[in-house]
DRENGULO-768953 format. One record per residue: x, y, z of N, C-alpha, C, O in turn. Coordinates in pm, whole numbers, plus 50000, padded with zeros to 5 digits. Layout:
BEGIN
XYZXYZXYZXYZ;...
//
This chain:
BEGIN
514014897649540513404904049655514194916249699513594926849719;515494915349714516134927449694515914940149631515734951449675;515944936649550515354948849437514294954349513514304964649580;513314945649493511764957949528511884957649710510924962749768;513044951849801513224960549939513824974349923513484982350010;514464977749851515384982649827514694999749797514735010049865;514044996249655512854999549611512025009149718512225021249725;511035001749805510375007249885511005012249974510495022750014;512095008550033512735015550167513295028250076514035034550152;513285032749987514125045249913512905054649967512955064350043;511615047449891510365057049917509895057850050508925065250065;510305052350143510085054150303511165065050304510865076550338;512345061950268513185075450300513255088350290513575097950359;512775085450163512125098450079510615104650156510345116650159;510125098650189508965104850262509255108750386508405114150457;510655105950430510925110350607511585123550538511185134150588;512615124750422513145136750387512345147250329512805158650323;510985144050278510175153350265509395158250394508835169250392;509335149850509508675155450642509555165950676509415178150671;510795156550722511945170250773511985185050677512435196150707;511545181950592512205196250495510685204650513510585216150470;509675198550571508585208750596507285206450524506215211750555;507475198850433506395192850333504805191650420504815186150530;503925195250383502935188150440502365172550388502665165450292;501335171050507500955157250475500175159550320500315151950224;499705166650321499055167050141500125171450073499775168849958;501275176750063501955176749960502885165249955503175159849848;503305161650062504165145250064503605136749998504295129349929;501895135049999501085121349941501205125249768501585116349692;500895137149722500875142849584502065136749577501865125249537;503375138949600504395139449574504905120649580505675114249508;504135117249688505115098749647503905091249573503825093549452;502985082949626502835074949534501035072849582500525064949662;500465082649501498895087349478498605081749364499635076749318;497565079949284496925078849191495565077749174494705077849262;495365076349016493725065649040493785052249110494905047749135;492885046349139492945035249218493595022149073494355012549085;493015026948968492875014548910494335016948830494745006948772;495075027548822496585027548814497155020648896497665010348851;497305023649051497855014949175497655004049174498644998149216;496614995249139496084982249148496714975649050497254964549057;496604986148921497694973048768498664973948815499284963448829;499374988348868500894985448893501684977848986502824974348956;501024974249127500764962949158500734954549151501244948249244;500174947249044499864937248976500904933248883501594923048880;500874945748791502524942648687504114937348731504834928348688;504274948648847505554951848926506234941849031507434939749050;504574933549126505184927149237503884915449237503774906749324;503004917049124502414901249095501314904449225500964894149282;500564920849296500174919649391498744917049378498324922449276;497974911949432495974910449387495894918249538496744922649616;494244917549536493844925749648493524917149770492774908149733;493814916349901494074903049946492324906150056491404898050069;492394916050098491444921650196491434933350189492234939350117;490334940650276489814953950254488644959350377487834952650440;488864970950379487634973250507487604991350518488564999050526;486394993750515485995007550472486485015350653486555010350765;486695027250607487225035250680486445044050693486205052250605;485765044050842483875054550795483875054550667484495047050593;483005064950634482335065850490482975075150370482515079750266;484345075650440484965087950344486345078250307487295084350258;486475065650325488245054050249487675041650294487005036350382;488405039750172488525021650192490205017450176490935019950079;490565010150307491965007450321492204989250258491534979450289;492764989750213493214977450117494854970950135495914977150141;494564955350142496124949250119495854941650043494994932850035;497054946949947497174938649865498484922349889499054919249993;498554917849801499204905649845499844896049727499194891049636;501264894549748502124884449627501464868849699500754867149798;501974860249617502054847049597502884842149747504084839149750;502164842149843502664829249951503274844650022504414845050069;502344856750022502744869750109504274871950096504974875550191;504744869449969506324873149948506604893249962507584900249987;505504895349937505604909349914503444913949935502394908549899;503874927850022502494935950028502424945550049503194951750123;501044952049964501044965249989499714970050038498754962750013;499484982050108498414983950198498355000250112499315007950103;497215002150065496625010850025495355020150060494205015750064;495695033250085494125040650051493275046449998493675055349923;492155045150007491535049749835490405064149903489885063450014;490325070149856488975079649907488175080549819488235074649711;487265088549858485645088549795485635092149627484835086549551;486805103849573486715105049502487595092749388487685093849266;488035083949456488655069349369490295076649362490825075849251;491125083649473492415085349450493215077249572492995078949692;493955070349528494795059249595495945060949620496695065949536;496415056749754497795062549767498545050349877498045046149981;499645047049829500185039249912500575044450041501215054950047;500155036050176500305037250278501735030650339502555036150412;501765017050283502985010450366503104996750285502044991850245;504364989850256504564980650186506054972850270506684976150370;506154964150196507124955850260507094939550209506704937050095;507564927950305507864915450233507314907450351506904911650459;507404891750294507044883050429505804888150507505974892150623;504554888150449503154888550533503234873750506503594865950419;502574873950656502364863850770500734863350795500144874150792;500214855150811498634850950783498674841050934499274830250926;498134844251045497844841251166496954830551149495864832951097;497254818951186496224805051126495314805351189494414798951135;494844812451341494174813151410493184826151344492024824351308;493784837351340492644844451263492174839351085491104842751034;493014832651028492404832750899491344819150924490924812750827;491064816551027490164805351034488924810651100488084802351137;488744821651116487684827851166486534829851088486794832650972;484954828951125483724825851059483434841451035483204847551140;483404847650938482574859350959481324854350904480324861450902;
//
């Protein structure tokens, strides 16, 4: 678990040192961790064992996604836009599943 904290907090860092240095928000996202969707999703999958846990469209122009390890050891929250390019939003360890909301009827 170390490893991939370690891991992501580099790329949180790295994205505060590209704010300070002037970067914009479209060149920061090019620059950390964009892709096709279905790159992000294997690597995911390969790297931290993540599947897609939930999802919910963002008006009609993204669909925001978490993904999710085995017993929420590790997750990642992704966004995808219209044209299918995906970019990690925020990741981390220990998701927590509210027994009260995951028991809810939709």
């Amino acid at each position: 678990m170390k490893r991939i904290y370690t891991h992501r907090m580099m790329m949180f860092v790295f994205a505060m040192a590209l704010e300070a240095a002037g970067f914009t928000a479209a060149a920061r996202a090019e620059i950390l961790a964009c892709a096709k969707h279905a790159e992000i999703a294997e690597y995911l999958k390969s790297e931290f064992q993540e599947l897609q846990g939930a999802y919910g469209l963002v008006g009609d122009k993204a669909i925001l996604e978490l993904y999710l390890s085995a017993k929420g050891a590790t997750w990642t929250i992704i966004v995808t836009d219209v044209s299918g390019k995906s970019c990690i939003l925020a990741a981390g360890e220990s998701w927590e599943q509210r027994p009260d909301v995951a028991m809810l009827k939709m």
